[in-house]
PyMOL CGO cylinders between C-alpha atoms (Angstrom):
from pymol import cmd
from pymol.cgo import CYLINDER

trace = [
    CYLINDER, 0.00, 0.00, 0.00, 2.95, 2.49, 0.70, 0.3, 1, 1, 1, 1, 1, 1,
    CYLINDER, 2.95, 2.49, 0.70, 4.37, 1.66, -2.74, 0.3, 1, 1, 1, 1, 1, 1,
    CYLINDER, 4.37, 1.66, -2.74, 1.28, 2.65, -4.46, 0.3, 1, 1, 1, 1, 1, 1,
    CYLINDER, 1.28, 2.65, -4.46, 1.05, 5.50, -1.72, 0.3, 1, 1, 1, 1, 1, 1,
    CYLINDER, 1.05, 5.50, -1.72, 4.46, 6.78, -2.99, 0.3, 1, 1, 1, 1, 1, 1,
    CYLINDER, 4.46, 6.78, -2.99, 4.06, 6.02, -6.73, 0.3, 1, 1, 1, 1, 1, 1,
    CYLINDER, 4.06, 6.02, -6.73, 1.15, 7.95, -7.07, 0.3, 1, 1, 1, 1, 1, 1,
    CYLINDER, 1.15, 7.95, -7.07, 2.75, 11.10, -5.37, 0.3, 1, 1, 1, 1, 1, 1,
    CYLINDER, 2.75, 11.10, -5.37, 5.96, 10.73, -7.29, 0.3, 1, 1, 1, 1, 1, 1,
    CYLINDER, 5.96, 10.73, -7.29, 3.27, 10.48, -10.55, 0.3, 1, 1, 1, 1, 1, 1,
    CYLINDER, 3.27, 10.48, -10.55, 1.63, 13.84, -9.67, 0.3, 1, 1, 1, 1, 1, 1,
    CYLINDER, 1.63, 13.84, -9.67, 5.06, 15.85, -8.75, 0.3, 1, 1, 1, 1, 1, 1,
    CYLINDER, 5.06, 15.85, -8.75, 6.70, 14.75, -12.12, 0.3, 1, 1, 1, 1, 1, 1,
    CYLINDER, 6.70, 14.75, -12.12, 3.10, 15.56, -14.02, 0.3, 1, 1, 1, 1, 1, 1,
    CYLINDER, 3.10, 15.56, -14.02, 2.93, 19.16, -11.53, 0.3, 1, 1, 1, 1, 1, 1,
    CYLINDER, 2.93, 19.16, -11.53, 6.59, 20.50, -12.46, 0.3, 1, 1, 1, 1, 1, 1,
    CYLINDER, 6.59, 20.50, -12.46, 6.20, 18.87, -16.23, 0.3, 1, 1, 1, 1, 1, 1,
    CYLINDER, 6.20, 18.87, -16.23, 3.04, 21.66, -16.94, 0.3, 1, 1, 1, 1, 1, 1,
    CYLINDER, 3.04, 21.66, -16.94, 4.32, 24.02, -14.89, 0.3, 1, 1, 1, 1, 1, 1,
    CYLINDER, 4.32, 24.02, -14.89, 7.52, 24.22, -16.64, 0.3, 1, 1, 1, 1, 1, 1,
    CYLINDER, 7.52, 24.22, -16.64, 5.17, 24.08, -20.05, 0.3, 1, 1, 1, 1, 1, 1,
    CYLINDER, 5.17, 24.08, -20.05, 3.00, 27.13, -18.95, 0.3, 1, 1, 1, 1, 1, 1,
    CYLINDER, 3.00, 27.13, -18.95, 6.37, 29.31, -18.06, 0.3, 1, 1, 1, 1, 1, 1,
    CYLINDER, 6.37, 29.31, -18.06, 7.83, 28.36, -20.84, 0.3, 1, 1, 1, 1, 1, 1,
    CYLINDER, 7.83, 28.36, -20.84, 4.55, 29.21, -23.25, 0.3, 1, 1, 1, 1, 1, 1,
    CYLINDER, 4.55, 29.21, -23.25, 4.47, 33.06, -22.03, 0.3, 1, 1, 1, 1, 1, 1,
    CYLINDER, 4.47, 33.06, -22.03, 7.44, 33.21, -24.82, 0.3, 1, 1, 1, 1, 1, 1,
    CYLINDER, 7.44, 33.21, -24.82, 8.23, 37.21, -25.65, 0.3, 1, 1, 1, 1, 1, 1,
    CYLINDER, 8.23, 37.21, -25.65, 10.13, 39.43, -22.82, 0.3, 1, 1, 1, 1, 1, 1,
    CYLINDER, 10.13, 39.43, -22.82, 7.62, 42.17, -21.12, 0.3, 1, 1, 1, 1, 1, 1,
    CYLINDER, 7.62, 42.17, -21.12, 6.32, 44.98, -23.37, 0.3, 1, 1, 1, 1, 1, 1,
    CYLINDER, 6.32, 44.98, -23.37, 7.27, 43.66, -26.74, 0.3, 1, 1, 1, 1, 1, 1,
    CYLINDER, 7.27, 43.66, -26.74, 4.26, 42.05, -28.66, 0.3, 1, 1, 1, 1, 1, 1,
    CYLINDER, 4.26, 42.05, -28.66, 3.88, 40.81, -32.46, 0.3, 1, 1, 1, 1, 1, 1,
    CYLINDER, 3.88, 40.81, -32.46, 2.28, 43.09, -35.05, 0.3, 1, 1, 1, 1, 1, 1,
    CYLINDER, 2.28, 43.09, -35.05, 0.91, 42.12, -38.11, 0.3, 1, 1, 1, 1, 1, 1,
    CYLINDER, 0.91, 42.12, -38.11, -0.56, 44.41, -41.22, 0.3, 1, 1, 1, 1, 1, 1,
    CYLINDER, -0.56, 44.41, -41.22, 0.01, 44.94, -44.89, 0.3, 1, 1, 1, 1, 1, 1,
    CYLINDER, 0.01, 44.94, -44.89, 3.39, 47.31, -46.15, 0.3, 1, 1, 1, 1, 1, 1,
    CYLINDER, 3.39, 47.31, -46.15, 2.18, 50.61, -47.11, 0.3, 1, 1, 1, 1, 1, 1,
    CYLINDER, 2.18, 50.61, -47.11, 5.56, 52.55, -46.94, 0.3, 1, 1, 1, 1, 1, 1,
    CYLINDER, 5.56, 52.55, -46.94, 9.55, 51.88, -46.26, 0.3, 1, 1, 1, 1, 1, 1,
    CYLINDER, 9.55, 51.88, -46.26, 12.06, 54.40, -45.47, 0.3, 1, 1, 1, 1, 1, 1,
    CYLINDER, 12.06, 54.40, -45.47, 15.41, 52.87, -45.54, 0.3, 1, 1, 1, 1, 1, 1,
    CYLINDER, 15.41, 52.87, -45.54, 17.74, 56.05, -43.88, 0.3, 1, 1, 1, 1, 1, 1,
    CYLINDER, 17.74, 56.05, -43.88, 15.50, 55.34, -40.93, 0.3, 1, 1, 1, 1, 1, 1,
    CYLINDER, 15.50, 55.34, -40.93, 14.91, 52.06, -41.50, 0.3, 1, 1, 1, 1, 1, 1,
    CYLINDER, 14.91, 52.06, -41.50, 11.32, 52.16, -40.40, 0.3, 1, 1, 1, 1, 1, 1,
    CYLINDER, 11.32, 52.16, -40.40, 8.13, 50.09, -42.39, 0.3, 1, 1, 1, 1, 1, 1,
    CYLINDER, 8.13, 50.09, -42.39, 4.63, 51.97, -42.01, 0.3, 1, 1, 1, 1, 1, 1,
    CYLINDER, 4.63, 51.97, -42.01, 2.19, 49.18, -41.54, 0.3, 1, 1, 1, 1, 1, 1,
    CYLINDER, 2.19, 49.18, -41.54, -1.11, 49.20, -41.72, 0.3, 1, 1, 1, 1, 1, 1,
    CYLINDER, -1.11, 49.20, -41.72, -3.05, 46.52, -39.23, 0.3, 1, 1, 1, 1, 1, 1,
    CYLINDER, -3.05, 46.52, -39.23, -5.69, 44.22, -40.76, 0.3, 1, 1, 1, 1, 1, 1,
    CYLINDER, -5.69, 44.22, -40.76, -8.17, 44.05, -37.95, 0.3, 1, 1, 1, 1, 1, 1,
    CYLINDER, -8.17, 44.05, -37.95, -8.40, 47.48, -36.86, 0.3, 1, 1, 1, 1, 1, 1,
    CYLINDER, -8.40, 47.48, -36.86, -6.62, 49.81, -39.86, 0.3, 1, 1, 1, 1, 1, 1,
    CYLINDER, -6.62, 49.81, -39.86, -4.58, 52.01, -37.25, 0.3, 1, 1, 1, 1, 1, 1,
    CYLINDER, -4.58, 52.01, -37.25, -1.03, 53.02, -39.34, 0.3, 1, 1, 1, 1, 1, 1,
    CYLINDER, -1.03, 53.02, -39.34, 1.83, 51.84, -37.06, 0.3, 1, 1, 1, 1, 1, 1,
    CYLINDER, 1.83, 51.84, -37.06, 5.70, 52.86, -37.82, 0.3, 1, 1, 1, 1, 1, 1,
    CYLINDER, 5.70, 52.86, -37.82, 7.68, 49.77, -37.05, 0.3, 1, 1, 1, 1, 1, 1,
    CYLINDER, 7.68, 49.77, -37.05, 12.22, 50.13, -36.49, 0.3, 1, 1, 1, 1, 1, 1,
    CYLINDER, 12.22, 50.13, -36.49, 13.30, 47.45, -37.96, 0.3, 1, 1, 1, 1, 1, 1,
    CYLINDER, 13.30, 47.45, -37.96, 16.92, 46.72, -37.00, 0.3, 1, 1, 1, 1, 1, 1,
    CYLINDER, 16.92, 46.72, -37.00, 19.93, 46.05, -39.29, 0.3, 1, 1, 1, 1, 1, 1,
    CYLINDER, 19.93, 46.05, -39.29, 20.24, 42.09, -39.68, 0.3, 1, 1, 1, 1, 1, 1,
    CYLINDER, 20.24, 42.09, -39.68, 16.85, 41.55, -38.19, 0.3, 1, 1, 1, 1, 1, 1,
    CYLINDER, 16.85, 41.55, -38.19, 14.16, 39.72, -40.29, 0.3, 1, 1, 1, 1, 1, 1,
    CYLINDER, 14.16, 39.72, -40.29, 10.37, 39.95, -40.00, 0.3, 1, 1, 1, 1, 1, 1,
    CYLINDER, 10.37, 39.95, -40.00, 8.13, 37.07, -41.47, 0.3, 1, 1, 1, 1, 1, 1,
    CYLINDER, 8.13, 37.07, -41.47, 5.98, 37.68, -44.74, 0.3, 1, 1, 1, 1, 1, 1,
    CYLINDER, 5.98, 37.68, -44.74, 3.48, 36.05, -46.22, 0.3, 1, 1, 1, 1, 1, 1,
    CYLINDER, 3.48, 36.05, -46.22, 5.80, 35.00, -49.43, 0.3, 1, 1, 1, 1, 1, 1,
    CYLINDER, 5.80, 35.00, -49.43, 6.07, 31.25, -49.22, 0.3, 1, 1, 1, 1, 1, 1,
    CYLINDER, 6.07, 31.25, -49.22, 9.66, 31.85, -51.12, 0.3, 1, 1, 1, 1, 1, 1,
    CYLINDER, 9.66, 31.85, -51.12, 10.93, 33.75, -48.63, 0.3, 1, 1, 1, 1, 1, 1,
    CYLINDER, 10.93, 33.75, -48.63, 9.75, 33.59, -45.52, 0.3, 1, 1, 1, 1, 1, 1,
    CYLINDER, 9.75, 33.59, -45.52, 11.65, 35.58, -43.82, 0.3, 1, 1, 1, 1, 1, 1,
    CYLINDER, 11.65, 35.58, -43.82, 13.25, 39.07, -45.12, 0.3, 1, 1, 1, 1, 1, 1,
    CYLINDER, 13.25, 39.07, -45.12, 15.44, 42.13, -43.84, 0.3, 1, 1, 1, 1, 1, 1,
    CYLINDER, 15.44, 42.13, -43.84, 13.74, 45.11, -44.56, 0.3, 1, 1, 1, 1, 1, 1,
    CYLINDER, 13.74, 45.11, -44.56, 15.86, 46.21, -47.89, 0.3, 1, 1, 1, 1, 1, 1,
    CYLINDER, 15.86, 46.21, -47.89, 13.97, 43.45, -49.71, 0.3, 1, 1, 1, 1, 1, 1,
    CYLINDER, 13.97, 43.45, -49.71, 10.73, 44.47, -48.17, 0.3, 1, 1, 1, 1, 1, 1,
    CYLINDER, 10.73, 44.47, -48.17, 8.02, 45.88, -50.95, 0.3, 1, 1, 1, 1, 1, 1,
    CYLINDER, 8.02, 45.88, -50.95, 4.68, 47.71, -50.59, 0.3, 1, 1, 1, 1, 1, 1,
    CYLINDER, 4.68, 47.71, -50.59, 1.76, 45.71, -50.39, 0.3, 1, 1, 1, 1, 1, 1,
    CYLINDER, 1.76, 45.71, -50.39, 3.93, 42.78, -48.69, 0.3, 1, 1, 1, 1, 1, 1,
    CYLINDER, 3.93, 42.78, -48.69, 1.85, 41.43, -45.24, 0.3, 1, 1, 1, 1, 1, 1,
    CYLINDER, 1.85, 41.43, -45.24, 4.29, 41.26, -42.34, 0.3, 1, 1, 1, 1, 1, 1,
    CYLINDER, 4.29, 41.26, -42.34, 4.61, 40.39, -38.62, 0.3, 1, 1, 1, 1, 1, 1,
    CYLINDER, 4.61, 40.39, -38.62, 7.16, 42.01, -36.44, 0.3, 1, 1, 1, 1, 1, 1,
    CYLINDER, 7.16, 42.01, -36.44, 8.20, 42.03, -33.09, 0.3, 1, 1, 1, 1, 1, 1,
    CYLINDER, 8.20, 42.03, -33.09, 7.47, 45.35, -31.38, 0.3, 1, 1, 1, 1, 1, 1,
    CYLINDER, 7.47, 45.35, -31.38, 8.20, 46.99, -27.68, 0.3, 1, 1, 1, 1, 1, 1,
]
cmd.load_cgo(trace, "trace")
């Protein structure tokens, strides 16, 4: 009885810290930085800066994109792109703070 006793709370430790460490883990981005997604509508490369405009709600965001950093597009070809390559009418997501 004291082996199945024992068993059972070893069992639901290992299964506690196992979703635990899933749930931490899940919460993925560092504080204040969030993805944005929305359609190309303007690149300025001396700043290097992509005006996006967001699908669901239409606000105009101004996004900093790095040098060396990559955003995702929708081009199944290139997946991922620095902003040089980046063209108007191109749907994007970024990480921004």
């Amino acid at each position: 009885m004291k082996k199945i006793q024992k068993m059972s709370i070893g069992l639901a430790l290992f299964a506690l810290l196992a979703f635990g460490g899933v749930s931490a883990a899940a919460k993925g981005s560092a504080a204040g930085q969030r993805p944005i997604s929305g359609i190309v509508t303007r690149i300025d490369l001396r700043t290097r800066t992509a005006e996006l405009r967001e699908q669901g709600s239409g606000r105009t965001v101004a996004v900093q994109i790095p040098e060396g950093m990559t955003v995702k597009t929708n081009l199944s070809m290139a997946p991922a792109l620095t902003l040089e390559r980046l063209l108007p009418g191109m749907y994007i997501t970024a990480i921004v703070q």
